[in-house]
N, C-alpha and C positions, 0 to 999 in steps of 0.2 A: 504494500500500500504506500502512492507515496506521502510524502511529506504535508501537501496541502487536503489529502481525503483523512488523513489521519487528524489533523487537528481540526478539522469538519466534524468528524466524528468524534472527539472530544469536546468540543462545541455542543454540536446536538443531543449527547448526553446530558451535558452539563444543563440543558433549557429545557429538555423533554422527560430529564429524570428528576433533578433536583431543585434547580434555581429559575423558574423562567419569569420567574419577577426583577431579574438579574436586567432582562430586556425589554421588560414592559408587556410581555408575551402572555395571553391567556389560552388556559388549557385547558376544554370539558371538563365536565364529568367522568371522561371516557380517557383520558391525556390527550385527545387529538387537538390539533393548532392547524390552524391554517397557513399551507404552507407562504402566499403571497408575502401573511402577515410577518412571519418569522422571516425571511428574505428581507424585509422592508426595516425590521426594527434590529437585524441585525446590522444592517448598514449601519443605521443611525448610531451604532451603537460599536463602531469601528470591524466588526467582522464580516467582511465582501463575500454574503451567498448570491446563490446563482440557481436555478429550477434543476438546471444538469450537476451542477456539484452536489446537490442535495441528492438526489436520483444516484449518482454513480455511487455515493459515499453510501449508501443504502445498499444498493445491489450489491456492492464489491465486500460488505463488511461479514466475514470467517465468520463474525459471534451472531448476526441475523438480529441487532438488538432494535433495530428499527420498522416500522411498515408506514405504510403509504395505503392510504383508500381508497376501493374499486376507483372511482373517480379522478384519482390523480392530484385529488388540492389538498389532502391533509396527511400529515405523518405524525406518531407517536412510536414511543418508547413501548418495546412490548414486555419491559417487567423494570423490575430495580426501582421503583418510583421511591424517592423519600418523602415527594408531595401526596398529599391525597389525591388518589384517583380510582376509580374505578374500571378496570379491564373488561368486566361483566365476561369474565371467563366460568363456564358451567364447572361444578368439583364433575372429577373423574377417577376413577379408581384407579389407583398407579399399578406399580409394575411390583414384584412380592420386595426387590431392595434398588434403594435409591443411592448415591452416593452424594460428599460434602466433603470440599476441600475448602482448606483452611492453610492457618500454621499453626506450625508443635506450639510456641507461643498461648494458643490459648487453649491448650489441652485443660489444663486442669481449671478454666472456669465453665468449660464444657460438661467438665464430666461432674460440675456441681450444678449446672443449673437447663442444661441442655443447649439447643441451638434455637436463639433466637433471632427475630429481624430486625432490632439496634433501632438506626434511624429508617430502614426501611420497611414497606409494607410485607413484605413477605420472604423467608429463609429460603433461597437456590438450591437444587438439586437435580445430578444430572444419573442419565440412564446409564451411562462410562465411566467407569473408574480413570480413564485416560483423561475426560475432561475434568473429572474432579481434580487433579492433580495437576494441570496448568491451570485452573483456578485458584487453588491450595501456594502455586508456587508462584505467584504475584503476591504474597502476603509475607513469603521468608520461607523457611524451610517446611515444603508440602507437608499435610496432616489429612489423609485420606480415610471418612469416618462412613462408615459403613450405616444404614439409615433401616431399618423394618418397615419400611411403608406400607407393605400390606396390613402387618401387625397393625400398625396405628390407625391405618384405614376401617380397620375393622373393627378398633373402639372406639369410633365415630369421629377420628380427625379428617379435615377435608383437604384436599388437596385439587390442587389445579395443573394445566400443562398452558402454558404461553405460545405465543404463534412462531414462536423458533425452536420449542422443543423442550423448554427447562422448566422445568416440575417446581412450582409455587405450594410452601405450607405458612402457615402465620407462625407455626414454634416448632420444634422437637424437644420432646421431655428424652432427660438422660436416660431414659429406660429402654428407650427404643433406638438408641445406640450404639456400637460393635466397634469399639475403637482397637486398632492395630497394638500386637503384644508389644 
């Protein structure tokens, strides 16, 4: 990725996940913004978007953290939100284990209080232990925790899947966690 799709996409994070009071930027209910409007205020506001850099930095992006509506005028953040927002993603029953990367760092307030979502609205989990582990290892030394989703599925935690594939809970209690010997 180069240089200018990469801090596009740090951009875009930054306004469709956490800050988009940052630019004057309003987001539904739903996280969607309109894309003109975000174009417009991000000028005003020193950073030159374009309908095509927004589009290429979407398609081109490995993590899929973005979408675009049938229509082509609005895009959001398909998870990680620390604003309130509503996905209106339906629960689904996950898969029997999920995985959660982290760092060794914070093993042991894990294994007091489980995994929860901090400033965000929902704890990540992926169906790979491969992704767990370049998620784990953006943090310091990988912490690959092994997750019971069915278990917990089954005594009525909900769980979601985002439109890029990464499985949404509001917490995991320590009990339904498998941490490495």
């Amino acid at each position: 990725m180069s240089k200018k799709l990469e801090h596009t996409s740090k951009f875009l994070s930054l306004v469709l996940r956490h800050k988009p009071d940052a630019i004057g930027l309003a987001l539904d209910a739903e996280g969607w913004a309109d894309i003109g409007q975000l174009i417009s205020l991000a000028g005003a506001t020193g950073t030159a978007l374009t309908r095509e850099l927004i589009l290429e930095a979407v398609a081109t992006s490995d993590k899929q953290r973005f979408a675009i509506d049938p229509a082509g005028e609005r895009i959001r953040a398909n998870q990680g939100h620390s604003v309130s927002i509503d996905l209106n993603l339906a629960p689904q029953a996950p898969p029997r284990l999920l995985f959660h990367g982290t760092a060794t760092r914070f093993r042991d307030a894990i294994e007091a209080g489980g995994l929860v979502a901090g400033s965000r609205q929902h704890v990540h989990l992926s169906v790979a232990e491969e992704t767990a582990s370049t998620v784990g290892s953006r943090h310091g030394k990988p912490l690959i925790l092994v997750v019971r989703a069915g278990e917990m599925h089954a005594d009525g935690h909900a769980f979601f899947v985002s439109d890029n594939g990464v499985w949404l809970t509001h917490a995991v209690p320590a009990r339904y966690l498998d941490f490495p010997a």
